[in-house]
N, C-alpha and C positions, 0 to 999 in steps of 0.2 A: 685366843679366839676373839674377835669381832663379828661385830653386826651389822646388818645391810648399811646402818648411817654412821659405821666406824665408832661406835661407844663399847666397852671394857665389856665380854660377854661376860655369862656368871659364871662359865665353867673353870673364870679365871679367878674368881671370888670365891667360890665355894669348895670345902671341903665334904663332902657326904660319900657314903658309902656303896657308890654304883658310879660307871661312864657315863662322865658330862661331855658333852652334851648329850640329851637322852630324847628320842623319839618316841609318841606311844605305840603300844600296840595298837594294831588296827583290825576290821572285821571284813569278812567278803561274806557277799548278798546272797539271802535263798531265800525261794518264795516261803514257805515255812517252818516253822517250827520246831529242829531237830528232836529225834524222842533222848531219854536218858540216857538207854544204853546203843545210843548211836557212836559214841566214842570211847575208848576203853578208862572206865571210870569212871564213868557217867559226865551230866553236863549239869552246869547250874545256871539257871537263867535270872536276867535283873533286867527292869525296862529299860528302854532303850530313851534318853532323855534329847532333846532337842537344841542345845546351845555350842559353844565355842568349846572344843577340846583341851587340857590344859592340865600339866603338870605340875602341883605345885611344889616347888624348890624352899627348902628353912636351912640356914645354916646360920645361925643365933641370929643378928639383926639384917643380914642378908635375905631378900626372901625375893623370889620370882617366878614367874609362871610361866613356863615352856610352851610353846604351841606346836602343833602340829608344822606349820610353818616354820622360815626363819628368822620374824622375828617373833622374840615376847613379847607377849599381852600384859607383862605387869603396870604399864604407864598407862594403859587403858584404865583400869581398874581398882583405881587407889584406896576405894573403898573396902575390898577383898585384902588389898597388903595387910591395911591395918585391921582387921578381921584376924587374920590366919597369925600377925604377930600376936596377938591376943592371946588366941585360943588355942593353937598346934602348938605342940612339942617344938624346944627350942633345934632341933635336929629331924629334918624328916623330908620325904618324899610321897606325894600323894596325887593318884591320878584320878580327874573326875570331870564336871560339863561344867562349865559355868554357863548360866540364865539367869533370863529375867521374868518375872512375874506381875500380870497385870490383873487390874479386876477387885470385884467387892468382895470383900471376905464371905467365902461360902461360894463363890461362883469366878476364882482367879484360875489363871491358866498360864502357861508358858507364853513370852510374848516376842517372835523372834524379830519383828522389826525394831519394836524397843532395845533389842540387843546389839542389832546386826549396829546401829547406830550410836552406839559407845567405842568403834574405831573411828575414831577422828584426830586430826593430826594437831588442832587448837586446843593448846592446858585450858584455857579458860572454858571451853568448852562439855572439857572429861572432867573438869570440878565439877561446874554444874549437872550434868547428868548424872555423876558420881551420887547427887541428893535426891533426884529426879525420879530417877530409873535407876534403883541402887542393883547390884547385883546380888548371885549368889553359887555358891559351890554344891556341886552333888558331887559326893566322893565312890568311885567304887572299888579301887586297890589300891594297894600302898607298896612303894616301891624302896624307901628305907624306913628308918624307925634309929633315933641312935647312933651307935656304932655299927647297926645292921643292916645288911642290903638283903633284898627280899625278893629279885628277881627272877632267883633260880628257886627257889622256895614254890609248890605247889599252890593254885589257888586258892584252896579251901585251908591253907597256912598262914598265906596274903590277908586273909578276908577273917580268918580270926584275931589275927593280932589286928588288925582294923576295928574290929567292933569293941576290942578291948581298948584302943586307944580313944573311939565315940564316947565309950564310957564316961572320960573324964570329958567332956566336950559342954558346956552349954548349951541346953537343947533353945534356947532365945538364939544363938550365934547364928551367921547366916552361912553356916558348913552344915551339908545334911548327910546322910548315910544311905545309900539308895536300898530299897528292899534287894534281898535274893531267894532262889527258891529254887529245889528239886525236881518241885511235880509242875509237869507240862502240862497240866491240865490247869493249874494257877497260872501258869505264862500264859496261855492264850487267852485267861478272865482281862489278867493284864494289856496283852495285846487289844483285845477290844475298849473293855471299859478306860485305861489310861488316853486314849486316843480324844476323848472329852475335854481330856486337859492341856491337850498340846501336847504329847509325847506321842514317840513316833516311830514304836513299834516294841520289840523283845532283842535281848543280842543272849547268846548261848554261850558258855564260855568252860574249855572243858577241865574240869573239878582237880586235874592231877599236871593242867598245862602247866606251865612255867611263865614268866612275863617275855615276853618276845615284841623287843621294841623296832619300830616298821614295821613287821610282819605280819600279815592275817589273819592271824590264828585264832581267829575269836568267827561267831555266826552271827551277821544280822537280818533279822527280818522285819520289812518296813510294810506300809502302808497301802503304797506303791512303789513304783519300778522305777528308782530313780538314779542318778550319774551326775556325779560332777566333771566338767568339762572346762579346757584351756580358751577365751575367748581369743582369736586370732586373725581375726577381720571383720568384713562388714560387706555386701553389695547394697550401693546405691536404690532404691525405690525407682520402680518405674514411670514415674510421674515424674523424675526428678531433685526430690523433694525427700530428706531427711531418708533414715536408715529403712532398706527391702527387708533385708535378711541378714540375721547373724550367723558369723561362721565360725564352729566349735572345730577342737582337735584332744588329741587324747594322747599319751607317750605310751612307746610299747617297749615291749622289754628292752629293747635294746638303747632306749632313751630318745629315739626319733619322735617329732611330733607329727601326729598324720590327722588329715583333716577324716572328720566322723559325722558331717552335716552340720545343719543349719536350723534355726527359728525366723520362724516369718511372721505369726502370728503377731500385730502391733498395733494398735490405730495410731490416725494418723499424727496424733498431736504428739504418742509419744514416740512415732519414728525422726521426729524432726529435735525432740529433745535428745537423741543417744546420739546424733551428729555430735553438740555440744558436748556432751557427759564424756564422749570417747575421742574427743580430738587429742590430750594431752598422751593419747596411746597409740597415735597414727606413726607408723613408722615411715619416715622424711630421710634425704638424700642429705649427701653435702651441700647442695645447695638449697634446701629446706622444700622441694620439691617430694608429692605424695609416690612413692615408689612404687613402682608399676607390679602387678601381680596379678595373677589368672589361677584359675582352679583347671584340673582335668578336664579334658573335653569326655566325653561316650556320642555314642550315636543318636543320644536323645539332643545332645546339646553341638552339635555340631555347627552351628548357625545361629547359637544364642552367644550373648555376650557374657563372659565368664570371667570380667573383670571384678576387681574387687580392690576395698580398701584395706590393705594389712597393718595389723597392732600387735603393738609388743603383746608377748603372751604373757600378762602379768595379771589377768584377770578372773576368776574362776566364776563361773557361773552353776547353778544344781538345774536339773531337766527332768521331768517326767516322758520318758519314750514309753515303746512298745517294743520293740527288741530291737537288737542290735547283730547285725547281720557281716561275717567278717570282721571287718573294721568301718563298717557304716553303720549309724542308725538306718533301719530300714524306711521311715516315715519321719517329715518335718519332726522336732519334737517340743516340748511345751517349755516356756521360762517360768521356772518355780521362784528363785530369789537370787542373788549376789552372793557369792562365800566370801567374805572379806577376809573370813579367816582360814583359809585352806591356801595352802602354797602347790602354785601352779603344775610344779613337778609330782607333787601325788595324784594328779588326775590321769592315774592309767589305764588303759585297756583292761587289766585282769581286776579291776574294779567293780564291774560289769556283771550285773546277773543275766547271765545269757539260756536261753531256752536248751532244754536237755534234746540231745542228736536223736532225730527218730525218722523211721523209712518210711519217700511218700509211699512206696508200694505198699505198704502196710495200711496208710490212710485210705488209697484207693481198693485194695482189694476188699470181697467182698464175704 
């Protein structure tokens, strides 16, 4: 295996006891809460923490950090390698967020621009922030241990030989062990009170599941009503003058990207800066000419100009909507932040917390 820049993946370095390469599991979105015996065996809930996704890989002086993406985060992070050589078991697999943390003691929080800002492609730069803006790991399952793989192993299997392995852990290290808990009535103190600190919501995970790497087998509930999306154009401002409107797309089961709307909302200084920011993504001809592109016409737009600039879809962007209707968001929707860390291809359709099916005759009658 190889990486997007042709360096030696690890799956080719490492021996551990699970398929390398290894994707996490992932969660699909509800507005609340699941109760216990929502799923057979109950559910155990852990907050939901706010950073970069990341597997950490040990195999004696080997060590790397998987992302959700394809590439790893461990050259980001050099401060976490030599951490984890430290402290973790010369053999192991362990899945959890990395963040950053800012603030006076007594009053720090999650700080995700400080984070988001530790992918950068300049060593000299990931030293220095490496001192700066040091990182840190919340761990919540373990996926080997040893000569053991752990995947198929129950959660609440995962999660004891985890707190057994915290045990020997320095509690100064900057490896934490996130809380877990039964009673839904603690997730929702959670859900509210963690929200203080930068976390960003509850995920439900059920007590007898299995690890199930890609798939959604896990419940999150956030804040808000949010979706990552594939950036893949741009319409011109009508003034002329720097970026109108961004234009998102989303892949559906079948791997197609289809567009899902748009953000508008910009002033003007910073429509004129995302010209700049997004030329290196313009998708150009053979002869380095901007490649012609239209979106669908409807009836509303039959006489408006429906051109636009297309970009590689290499971008991900997170959005705060209001629902999502078919394969549209139904209403502009709002720009939260940049995923620097999510790979284009996970932004799908069944992503999407979508309103539960209910009849307007029901609405209307009386």
């Amino acid at each position: 295996m190889r990486d997007a820049v042709g360096q030696p993946g690890y799956c080719d370095r490492m021996d551990l006891p699970l398929d390398l390469p290894i994707q996490p599991m992932l969660a699909k979105a509800a507005k609340t809460i699941p109760a216990p015996d929502a799923v057979e065996g109950g559910y155990l809930y852990e907050p939901k923490w706010d950073g970069f996704r990341g597997i950490v890989l040990r195999d004696g002086d080997e060590i790397e950090i998987a992302s959700r993406g394809a590439k790893p985060l461990t050259r980001y992070f050099p401060e976490l390698v030599a951490a984890f050589g430290e402290h973790l078991p010369p053999t192991c697999a362990i899945d959890g967020e990395i963040v950053v943390r800012s603030g006076e003691p007594g009053a720090q929080r999650l700080d995700w621009e400080a984070l988001s800002q530790r992918i950068h492609p300049a060593a000299s730069r990931i030293t220095r922030l490496a001192e700066e803006t040091p990182a840190e790991l919340v761990a919540f399952d373990l996926l080997a241990l040893g000569e053991t793989g752990y995947t198929a192993e129950p959660l609440h299997v995962r999660r004891a030989a985890l707190e057994e392995l915290f045990a020997g852990i320095d509690p100064a290290a900057p490896i934490h062990l996130t809380r877990i808990t039964d009673d839904a009535a603690l997730a929702e103190q959670w859900f509210s009170q963690f929200e203080g600190a930068g976390l960003d919501g509850v995920v439900a995970k059920a007590r007898e599941g299995t690890y199930q790497p890609s798939k959604r087998a896990m419940i999150k509930v956030k804040h808000r009503r949010t979706a990552e999306a594939v950036l893949v154009g741009y319409r011109v401002h009508k003034s002329g003058q720097g970026v109108g409107s961004l234009l998102l797309g989303m892949y559906t089961e079948a791997g197609e990207l289809v567009n899902v709307g748009g953000i508008a909302a910009f002033t003007n200084a910073r429509r004129l800066e995302l010209v700049e920011e997004l030329e290196p993504l313009v998708r150009r001809d053979a002869e380095g000419s901007v490649e012609a592109a239209e979106t669908e016409r409807s009836r509303f737009s039959a006489s408006k100009d429906v051109s636009y600039v297309p970009l590689r879809p290499e971008r991900v962007v997170e959005v705060a909507f209001d629902q999502l209707e078919g394969m549209r968001f139904r209403h502009a929707v709002t720009f939260l932040r940049w995923r620097p860390d999510r790979d284009p291809r996970s932004c799908t359709l069944d992503q999407v917390d979508r309103a539960v099916a209910y009849d307007l005759a029901d609405v209307l009658s009386r």
